[in-house]
TITOR-550487 format. One line per field, with one value per atom (N, C-alpha, C): residue number from 1; residue in three letters; x, y, z. Coordinates in Angstrom, 3 decimals. Example, Ala and Ser with C-alpha at 12.3 -4.5 7.8 and 13.67 -1.06 7.14 Angstrom:
pos [1  1  1  2  2  2]
code [ALA  ALA  ALA  SER  SER  SER]
u [13.190  12.300  13.200  12.850  13.670  12.900]
v [-5.690  -4.500  -3.300  -2.250  -1.060  0.030]
w [7.800  7.800  7.800  7.080  7.140  7.870]
// end
This chain:
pos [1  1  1  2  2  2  3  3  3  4  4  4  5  5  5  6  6  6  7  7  7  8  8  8  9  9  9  10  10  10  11  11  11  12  12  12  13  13  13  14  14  14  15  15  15  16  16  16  17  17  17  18  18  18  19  19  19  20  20  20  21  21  21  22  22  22  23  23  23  24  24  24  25  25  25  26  26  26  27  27  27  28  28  28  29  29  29  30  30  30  31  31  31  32  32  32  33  33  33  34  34  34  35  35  35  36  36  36  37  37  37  38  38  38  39  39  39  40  40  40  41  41  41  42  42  42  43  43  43  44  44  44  45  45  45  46  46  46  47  47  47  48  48  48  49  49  49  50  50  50  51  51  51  52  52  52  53  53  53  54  54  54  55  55  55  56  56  56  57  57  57  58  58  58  59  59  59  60  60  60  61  61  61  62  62  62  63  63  63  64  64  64  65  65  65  66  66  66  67  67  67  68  68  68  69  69  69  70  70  70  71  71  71  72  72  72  73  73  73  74  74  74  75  75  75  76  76  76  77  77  77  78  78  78  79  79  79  80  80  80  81  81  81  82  82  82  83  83  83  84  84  84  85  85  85  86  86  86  87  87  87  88  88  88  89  89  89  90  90  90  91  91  91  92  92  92  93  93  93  94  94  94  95  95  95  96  96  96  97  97  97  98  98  98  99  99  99  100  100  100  101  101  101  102  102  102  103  103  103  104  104  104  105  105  105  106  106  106  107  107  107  108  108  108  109  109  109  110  110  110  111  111  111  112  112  112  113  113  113  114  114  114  115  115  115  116  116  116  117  117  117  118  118  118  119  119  119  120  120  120  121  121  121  122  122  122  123  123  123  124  124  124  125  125  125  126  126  126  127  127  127  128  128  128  129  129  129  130  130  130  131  131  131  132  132  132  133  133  133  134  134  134  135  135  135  136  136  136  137  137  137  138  138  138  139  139  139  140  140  140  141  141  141  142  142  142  143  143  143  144  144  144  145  145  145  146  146  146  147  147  147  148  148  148  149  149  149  150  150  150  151  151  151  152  152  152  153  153  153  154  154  154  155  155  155  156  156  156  157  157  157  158  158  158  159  159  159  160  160  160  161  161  161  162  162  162  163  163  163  164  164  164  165  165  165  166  166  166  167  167  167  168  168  168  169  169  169  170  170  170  171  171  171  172  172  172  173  173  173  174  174  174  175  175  175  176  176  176  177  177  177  178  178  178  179  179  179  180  180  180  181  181  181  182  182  182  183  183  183  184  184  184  185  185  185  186  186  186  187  187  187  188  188  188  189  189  189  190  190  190  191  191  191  192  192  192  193  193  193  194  194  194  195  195  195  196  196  196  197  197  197  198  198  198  199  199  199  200  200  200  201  201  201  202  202  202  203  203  203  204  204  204  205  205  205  206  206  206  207  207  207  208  208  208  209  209  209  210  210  210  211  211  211  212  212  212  213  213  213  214  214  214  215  215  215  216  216  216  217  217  217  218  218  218  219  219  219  220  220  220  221  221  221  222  222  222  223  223  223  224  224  224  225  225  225  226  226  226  227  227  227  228  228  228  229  229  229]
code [UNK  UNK  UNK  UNK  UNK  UNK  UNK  UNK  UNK  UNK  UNK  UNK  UNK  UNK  UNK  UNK  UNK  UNK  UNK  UNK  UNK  UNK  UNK  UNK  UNK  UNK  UNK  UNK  UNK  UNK  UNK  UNK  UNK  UNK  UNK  UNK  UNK  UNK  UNK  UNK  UNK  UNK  UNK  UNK  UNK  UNK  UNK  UNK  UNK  UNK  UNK  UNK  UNK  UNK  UNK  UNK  UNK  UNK  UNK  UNK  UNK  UNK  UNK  UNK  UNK  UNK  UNK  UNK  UNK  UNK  UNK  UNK  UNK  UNK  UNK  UNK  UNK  UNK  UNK  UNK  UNK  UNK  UNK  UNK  UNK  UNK  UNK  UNK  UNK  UNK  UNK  UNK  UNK  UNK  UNK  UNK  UNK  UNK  UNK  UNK  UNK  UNK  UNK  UNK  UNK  UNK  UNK  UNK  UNK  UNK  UNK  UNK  UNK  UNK  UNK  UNK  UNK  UNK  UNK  UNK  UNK  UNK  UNK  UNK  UNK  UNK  UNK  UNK  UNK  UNK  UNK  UNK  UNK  UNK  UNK  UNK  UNK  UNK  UNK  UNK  UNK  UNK  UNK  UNK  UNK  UNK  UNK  UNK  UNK  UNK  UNK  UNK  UNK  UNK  UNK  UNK  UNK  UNK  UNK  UNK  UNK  UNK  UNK  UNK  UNK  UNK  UNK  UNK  UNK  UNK  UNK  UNK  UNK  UNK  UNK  UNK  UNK  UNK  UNK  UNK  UNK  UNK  UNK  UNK  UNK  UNK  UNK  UNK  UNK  UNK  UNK  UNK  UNK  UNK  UNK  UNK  UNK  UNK  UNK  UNK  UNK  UNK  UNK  UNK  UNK  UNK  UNK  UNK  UNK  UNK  UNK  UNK  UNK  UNK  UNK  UNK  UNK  UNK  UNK  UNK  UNK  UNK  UNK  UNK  UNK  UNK  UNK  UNK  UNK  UNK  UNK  UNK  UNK  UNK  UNK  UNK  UNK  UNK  UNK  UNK  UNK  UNK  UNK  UNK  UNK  UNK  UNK  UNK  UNK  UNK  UNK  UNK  UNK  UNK  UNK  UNK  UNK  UNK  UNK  UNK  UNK  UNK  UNK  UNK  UNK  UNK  UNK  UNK  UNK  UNK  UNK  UNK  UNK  UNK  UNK  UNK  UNK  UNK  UNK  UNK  UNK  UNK  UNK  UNK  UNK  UNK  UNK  UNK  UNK  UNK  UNK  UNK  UNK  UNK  UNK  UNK  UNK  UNK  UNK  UNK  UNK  UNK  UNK  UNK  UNK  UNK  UNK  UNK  UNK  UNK  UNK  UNK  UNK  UNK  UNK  UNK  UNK  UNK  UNK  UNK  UNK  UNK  UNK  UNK  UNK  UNK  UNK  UNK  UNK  UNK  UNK  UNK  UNK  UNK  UNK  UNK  UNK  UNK  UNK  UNK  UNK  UNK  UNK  UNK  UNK  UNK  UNK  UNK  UNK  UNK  UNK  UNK  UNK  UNK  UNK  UNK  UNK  UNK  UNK  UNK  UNK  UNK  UNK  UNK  UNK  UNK  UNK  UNK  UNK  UNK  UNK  UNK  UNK  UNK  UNK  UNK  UNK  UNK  UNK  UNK  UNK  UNK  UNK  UNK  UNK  UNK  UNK  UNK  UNK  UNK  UNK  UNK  UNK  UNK  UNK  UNK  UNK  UNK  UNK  UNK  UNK  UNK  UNK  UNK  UNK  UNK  UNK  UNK  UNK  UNK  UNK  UNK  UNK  UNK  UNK  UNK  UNK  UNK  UNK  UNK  UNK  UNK  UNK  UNK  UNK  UNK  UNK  UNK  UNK  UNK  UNK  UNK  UNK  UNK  UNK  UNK  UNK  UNK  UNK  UNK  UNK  UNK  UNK  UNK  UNK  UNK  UNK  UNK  UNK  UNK  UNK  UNK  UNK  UNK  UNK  UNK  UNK  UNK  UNK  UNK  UNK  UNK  UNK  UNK  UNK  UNK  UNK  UNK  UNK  UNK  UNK  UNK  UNK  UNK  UNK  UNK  UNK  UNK  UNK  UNK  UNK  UNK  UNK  UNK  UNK  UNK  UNK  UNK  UNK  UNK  UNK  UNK  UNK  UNK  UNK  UNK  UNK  UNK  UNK  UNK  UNK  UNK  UNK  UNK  UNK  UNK  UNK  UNK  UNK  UNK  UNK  UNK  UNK  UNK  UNK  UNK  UNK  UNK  UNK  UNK  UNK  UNK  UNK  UNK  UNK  UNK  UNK  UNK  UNK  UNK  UNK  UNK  UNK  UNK  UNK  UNK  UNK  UNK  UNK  UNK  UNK  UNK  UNK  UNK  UNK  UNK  UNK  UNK  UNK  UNK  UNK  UNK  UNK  UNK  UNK  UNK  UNK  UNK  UNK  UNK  UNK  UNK  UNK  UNK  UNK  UNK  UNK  UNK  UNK  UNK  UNK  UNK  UNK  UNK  UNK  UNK  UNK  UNK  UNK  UNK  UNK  UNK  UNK  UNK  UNK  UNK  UNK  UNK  UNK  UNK  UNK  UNK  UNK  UNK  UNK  UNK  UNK  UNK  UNK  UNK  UNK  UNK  UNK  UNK  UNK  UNK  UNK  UNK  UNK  UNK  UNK  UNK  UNK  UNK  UNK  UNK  UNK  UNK  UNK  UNK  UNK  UNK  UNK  UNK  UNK  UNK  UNK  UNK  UNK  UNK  UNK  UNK  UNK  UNK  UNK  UNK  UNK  UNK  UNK  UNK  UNK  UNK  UNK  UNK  UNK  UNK  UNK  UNK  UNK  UNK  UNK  UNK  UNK  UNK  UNK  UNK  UNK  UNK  UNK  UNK  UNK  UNK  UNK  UNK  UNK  UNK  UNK  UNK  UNK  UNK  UNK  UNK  UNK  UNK  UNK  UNK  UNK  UNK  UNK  UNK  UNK  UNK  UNK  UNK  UNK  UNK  UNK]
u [29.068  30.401  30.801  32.307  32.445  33.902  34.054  35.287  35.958  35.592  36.422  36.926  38.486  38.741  39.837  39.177  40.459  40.924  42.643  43.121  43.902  43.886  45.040  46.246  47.360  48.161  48.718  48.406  49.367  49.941  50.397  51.384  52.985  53.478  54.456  55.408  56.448  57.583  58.531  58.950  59.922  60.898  61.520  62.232  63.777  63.863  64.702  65.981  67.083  68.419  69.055  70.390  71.428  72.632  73.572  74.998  75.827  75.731  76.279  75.561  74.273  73.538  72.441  71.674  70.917  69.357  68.143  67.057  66.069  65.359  63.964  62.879  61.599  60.640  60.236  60.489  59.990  58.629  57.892  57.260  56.832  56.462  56.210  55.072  55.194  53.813  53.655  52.442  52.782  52.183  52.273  51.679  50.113  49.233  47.903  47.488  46.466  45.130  44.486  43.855  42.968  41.396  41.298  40.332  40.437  39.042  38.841  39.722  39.669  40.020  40.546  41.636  42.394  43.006  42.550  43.431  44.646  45.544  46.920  47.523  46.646  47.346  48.617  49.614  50.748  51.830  51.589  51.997  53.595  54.222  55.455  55.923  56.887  57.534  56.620  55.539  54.056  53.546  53.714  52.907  52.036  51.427  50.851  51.765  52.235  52.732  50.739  50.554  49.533  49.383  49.542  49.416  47.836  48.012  46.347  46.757  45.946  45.874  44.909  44.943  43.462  43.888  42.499  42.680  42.215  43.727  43.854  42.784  42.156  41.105  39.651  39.441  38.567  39.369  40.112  40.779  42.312  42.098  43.469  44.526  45.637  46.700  45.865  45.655  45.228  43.809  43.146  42.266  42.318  42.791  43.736  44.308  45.250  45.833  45.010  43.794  42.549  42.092  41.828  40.974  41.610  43.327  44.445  44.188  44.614  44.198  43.670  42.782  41.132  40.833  41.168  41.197  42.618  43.832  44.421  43.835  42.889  42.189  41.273  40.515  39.665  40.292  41.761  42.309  42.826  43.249  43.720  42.770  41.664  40.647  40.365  40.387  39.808  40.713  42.222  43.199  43.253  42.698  42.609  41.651  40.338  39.229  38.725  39.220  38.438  37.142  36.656  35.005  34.187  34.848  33.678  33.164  32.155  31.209  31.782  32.641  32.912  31.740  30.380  29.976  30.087  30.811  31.028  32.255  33.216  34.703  34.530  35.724  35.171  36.617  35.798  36.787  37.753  37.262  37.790  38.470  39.876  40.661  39.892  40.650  40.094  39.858  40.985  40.633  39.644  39.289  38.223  36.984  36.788  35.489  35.221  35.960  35.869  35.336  36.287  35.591  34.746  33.854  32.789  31.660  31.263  30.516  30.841  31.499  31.848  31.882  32.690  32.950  32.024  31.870  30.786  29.261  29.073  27.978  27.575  28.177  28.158  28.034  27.801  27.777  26.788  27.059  25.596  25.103  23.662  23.017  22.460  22.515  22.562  20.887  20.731  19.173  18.353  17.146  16.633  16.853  16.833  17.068  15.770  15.155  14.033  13.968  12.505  12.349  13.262  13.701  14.119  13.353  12.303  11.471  11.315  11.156  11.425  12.575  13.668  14.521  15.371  14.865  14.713  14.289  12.858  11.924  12.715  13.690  13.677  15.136  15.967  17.171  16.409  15.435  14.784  14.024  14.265  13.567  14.486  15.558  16.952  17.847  17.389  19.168  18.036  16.804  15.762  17.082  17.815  18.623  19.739  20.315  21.315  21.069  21.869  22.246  21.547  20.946  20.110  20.934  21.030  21.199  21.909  22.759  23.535  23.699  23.141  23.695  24.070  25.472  25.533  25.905  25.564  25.259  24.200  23.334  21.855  21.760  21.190  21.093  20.322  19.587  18.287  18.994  17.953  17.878  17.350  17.235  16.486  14.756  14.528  13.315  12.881  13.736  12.903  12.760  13.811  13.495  12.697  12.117  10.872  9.390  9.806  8.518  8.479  9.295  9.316  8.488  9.158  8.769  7.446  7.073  5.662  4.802  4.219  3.998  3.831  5.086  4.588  4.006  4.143  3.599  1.812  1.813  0.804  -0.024  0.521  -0.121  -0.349  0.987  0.992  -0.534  -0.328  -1.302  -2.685  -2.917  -4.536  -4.558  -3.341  -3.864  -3.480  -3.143  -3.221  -4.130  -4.631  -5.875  -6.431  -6.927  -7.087  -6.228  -5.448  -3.986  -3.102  -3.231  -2.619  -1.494  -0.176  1.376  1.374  2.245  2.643  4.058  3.810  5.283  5.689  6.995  7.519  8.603  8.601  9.656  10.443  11.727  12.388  13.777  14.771  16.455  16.631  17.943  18.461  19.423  18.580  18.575  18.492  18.662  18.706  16.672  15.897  14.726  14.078  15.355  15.014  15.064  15.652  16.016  14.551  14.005  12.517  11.634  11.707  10.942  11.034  12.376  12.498  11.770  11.832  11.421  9.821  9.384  7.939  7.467  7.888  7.734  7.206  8.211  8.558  7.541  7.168  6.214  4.751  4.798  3.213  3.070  3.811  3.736  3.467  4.110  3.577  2.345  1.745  0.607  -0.133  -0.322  -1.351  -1.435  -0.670  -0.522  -0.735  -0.608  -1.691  -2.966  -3.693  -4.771  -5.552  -4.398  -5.361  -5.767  -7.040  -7.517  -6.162  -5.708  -4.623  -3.588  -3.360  -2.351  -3.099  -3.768  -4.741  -4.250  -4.540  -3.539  -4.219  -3.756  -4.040  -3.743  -2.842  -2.822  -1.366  -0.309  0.660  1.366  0.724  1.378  0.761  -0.623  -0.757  -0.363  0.142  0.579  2.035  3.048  4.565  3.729  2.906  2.669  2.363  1.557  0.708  2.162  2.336  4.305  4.942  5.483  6.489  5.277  4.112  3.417  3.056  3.262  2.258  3.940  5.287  5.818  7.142  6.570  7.555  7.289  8.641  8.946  9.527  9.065  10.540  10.718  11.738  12.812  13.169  12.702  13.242  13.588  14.589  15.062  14.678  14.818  14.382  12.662  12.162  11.054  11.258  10.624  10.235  10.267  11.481  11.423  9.736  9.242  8.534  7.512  6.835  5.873  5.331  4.306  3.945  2.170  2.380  1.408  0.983  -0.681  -1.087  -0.590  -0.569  -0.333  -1.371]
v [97.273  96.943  97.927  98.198  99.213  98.397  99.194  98.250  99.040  100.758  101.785  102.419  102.938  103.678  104.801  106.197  106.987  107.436  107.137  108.094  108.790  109.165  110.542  110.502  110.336  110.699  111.518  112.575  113.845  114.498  113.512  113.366  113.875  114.525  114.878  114.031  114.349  113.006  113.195  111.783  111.525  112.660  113.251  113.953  113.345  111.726  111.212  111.416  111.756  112.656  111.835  110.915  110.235  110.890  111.195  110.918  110.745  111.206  110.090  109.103  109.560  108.995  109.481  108.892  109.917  109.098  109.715  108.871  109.398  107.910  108.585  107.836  108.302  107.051  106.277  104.897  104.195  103.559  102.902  103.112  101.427  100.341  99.447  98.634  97.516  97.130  95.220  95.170  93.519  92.984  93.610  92.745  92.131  92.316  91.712  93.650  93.328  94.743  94.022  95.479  94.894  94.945  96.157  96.682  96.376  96.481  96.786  97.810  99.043  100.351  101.132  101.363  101.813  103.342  104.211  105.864  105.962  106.218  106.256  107.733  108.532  110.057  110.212  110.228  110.401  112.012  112.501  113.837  113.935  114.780  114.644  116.216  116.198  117.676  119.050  119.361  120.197  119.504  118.536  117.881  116.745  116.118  114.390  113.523  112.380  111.160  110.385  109.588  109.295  107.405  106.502  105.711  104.852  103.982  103.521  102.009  101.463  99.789  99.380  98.337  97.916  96.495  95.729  93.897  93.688  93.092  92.783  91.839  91.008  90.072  91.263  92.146  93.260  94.105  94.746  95.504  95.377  95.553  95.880  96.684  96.538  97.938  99.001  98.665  99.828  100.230  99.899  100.426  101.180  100.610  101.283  102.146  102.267  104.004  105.173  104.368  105.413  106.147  105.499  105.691  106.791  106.417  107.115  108.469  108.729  109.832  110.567  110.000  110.875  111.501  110.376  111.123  112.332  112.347  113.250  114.462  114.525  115.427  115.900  115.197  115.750  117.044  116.265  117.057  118.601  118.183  119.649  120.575  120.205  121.179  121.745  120.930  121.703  122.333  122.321  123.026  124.308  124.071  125.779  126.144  125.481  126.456  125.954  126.449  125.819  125.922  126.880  127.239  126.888  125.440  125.270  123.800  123.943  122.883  121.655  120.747  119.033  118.312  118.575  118.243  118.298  119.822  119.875  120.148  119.330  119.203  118.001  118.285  117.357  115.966  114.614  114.068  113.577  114.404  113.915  114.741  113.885  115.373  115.825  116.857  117.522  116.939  116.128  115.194  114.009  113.425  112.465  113.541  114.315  114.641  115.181  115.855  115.733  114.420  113.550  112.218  111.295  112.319  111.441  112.505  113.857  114.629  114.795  114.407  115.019  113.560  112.645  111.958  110.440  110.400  109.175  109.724  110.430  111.479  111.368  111.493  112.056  110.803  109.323  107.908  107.916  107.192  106.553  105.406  105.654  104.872  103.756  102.476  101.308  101.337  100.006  99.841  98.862  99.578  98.988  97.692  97.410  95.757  95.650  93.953  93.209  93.262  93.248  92.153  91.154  90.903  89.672  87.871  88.602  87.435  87.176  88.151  87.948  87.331  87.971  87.523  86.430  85.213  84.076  83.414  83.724  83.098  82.629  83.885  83.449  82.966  82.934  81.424  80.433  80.477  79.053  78.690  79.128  78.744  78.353  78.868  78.937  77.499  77.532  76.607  75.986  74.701  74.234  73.866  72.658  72.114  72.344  73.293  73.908  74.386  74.138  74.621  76.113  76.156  77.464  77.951  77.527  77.409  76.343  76.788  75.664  76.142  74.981  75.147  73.922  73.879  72.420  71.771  70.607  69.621  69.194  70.322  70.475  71.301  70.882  71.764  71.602  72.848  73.075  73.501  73.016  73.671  74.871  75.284  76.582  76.033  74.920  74.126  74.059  73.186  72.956  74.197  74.784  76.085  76.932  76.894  78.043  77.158  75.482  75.117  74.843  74.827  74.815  76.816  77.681  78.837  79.087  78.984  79.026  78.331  76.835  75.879  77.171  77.633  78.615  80.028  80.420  81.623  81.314  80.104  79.778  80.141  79.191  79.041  80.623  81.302  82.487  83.957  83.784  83.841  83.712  82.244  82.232  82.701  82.059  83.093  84.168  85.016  86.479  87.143  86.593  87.280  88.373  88.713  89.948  91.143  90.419  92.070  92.144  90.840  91.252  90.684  90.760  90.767  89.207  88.520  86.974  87.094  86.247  86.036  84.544  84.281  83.306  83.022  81.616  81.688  80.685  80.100  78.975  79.122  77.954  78.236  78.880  79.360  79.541  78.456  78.332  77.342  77.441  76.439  76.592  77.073  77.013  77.278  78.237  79.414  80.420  81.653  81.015  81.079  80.936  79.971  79.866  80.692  81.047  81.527  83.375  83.799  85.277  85.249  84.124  83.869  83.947  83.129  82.874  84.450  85.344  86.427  87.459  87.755  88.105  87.990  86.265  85.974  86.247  86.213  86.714  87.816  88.733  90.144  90.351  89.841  89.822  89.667  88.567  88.090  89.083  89.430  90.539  91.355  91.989  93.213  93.144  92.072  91.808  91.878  91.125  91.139  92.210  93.075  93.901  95.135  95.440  97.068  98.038  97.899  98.922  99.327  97.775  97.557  98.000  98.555  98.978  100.553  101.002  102.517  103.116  104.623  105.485  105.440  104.350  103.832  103.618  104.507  103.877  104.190  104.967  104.917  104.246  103.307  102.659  101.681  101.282  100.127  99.612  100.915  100.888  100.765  101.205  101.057  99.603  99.149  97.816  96.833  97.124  96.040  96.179  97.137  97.617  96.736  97.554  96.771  95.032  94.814  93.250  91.988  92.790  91.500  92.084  90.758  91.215  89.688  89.425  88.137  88.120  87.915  87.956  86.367  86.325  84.979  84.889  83.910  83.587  82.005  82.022  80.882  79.723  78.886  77.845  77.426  77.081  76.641  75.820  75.246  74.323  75.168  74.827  75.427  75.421  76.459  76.413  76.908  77.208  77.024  78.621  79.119  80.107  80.311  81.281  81.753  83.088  83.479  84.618  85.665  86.797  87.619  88.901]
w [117.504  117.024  115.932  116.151  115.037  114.431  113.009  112.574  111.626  112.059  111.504  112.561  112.327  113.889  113.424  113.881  113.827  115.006  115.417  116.752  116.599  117.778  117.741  118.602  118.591  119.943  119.483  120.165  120.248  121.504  121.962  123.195  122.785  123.571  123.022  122.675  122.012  121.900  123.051  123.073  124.226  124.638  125.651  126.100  126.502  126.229  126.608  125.774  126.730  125.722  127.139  126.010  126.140  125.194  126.561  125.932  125.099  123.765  122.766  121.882  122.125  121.534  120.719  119.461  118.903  118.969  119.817  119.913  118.681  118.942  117.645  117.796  117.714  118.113  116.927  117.474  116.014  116.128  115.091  114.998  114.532  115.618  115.774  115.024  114.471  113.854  114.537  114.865  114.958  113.611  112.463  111.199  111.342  111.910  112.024  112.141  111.158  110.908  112.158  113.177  114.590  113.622  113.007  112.808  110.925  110.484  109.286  108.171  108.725  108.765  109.950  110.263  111.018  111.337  110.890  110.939  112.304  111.900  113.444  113.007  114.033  113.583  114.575  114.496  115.784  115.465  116.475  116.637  116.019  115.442  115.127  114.473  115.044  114.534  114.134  115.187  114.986  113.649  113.176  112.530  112.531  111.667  111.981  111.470  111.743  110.737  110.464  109.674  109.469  108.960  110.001  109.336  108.936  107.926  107.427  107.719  108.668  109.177  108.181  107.438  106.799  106.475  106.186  106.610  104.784  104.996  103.376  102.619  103.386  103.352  102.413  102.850  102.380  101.242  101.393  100.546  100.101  99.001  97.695  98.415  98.105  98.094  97.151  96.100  95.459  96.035  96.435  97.186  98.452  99.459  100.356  100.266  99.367  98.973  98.059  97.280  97.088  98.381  99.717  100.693  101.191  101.554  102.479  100.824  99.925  99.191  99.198  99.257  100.065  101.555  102.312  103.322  103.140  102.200  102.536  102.313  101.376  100.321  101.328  101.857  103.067  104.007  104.787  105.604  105.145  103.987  103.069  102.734  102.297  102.583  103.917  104.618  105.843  106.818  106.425  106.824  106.049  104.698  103.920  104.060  104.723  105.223  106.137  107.696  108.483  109.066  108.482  109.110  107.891  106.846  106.243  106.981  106.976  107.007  106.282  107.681  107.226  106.045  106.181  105.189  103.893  103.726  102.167  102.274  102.562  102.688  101.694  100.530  99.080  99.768  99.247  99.037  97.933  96.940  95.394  95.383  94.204  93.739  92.852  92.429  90.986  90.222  89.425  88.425  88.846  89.993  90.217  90.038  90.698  90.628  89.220  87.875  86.892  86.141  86.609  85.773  86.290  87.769  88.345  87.176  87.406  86.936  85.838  84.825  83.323  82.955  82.677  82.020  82.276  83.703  84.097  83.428  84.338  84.422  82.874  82.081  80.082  80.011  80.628  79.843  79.563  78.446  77.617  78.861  78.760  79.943  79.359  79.992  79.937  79.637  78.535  78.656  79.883  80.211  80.996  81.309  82.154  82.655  82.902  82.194  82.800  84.290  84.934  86.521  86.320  87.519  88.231  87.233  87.797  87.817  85.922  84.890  83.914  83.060  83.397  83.222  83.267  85.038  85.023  84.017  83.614  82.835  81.930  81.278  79.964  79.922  81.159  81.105  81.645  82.143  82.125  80.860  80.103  78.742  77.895  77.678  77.215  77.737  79.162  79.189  80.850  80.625  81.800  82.426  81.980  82.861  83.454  83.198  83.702  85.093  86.010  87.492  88.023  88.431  88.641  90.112  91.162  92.457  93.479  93.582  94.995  96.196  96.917  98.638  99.005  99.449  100.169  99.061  99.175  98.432  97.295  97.659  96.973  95.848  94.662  93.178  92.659  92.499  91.379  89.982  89.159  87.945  87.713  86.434  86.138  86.330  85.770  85.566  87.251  87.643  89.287  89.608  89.860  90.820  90.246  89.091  88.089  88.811  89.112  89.139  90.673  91.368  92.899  93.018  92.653  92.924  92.318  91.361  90.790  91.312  92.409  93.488  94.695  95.026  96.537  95.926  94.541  94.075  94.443  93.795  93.757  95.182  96.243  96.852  97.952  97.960  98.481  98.165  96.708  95.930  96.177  96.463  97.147  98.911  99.615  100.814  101.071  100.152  99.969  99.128  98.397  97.792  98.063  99.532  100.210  100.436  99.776  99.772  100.862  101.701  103.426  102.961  103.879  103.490  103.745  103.391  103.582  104.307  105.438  105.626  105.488  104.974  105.056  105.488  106.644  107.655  107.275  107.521  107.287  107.623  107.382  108.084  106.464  106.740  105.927  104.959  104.050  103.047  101.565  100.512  99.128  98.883  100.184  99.768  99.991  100.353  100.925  99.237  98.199  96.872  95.730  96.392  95.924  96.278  97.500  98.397  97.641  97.509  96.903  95.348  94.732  93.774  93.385  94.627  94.528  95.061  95.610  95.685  94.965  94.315  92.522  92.275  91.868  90.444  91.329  92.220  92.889  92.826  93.010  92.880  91.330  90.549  89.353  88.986  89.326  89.202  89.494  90.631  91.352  90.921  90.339  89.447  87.977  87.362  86.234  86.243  87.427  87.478  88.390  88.703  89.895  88.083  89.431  88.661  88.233  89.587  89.245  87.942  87.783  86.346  85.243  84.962  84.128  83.380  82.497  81.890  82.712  83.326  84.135  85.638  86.486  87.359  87.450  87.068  87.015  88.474  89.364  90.646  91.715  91.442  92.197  92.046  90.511  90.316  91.316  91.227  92.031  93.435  93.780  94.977  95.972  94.868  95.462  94.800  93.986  93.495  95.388  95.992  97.245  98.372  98.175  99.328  99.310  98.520  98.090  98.294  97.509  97.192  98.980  99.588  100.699  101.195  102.049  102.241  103.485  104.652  105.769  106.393  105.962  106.365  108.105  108.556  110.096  110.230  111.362  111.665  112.702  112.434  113.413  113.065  111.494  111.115  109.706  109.602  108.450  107.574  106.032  104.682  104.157  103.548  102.418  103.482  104.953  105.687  105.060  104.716  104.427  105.344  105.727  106.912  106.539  106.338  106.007  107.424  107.106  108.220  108.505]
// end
């Protein structure tokens, strides 16, 4: 399935000549976007008219006329050089790509952000009873869901011991939230206590973190069922 589309008609225009009359082709809309993103290149006076379809549900006017910008910026380059390489056909104007490489680029960079799993910790320390998670009808706290996820850390934990991957299957549910959770804090775990976490080890440490904390979610099984693999 695709849900970007560019065409072309460059069919000539009508030849039809009346009497007394002055023709012109217009240029019809039924008000419904088909597609996501739409490009309508239509041939006109050795030129293009160019219209942009897009489903307001996804995008802004002002977003929309960023896109149509850009792509004009695209075409203009590659009408003033056509044997360059579409790949490096820029889509920024001047002034954007200035204030992507100069002025973004020159930001002061944000301080590290905690793990996931840290950072929980410590609004669950802060604020236990407060709403952690909703699905449905169903709501954890910061508290349940720290102690629902720490329960499958746990147990993930002992039948992984050997280092082999865990999978965990279930519908898609408020316990599929625990489940990313209990992830996290096992991977944590393991990596405290492995050799690896140890000074001098700092790339086996990223390593056995990518290999160890992995979770795959499937449908049509009992929440929480965790199975060594």
């Amino acid at each position: 399935m695709f849900q970007t589309v560019v065409q072309v008609d460059d069919s000539p225009e009508s030849g039809l000549n009346l009497p007394g009359a002055t023709v012109e082709r217009l240029y019809a809309h039924s008000g419904t976007a088909t597609f996501d993103l739409c490009f309508d290149l239509t041939a006109e006076n050795e030129a293009f008219r160019v219209f942009l379809d897009y489903a307001t549900d996804l995008y802004a006017p002002a977003t929309a006329r960023r896109i149509a910008d850009r792509y004009r910026t695209l075409l203009a380059s590659v009408r003033a050089d056509p044997d360059r390489p579409l790949a490096e056909a820029p889509l920024l104007s001047s002034e954007e790509y200035e204030v992507v490489t100069r002025t973004w680029a020159c930001a002061t960079r944000p301080a590290d952000l905690p793990p996931v799993q840290a950072a929980f910790e410590a609004q669950r320390r802060r604020t236990p009873h407060a709403p952690a998670a909703l699905w449905h009808d169903r709501q954890l706290t910061y508290e349940q869901l720290g102690a629902a996820a720490d329960r499958l850390a746990h147990q993930l934990f002992r039948t992984a011991s050997s280092g082999r991957p865990v999978g965990i299957r279930m519908d898609r549910c408020l316990d599929m939230t625990v489940a990313a959770l209990a992830v996290l804090v096992r991977a944590d775990r393991r990596l405290r206590r492995s050799p690896c976490s140890q000074p001098g080890h700092p790339a086996r440490v990223g390593t056995a973190a990518c290999r160890h904390a992995a979770a795959r979610t499937r449908p049509r099984h009992s929440p929480g069922t965790a199975a060594g693999r």
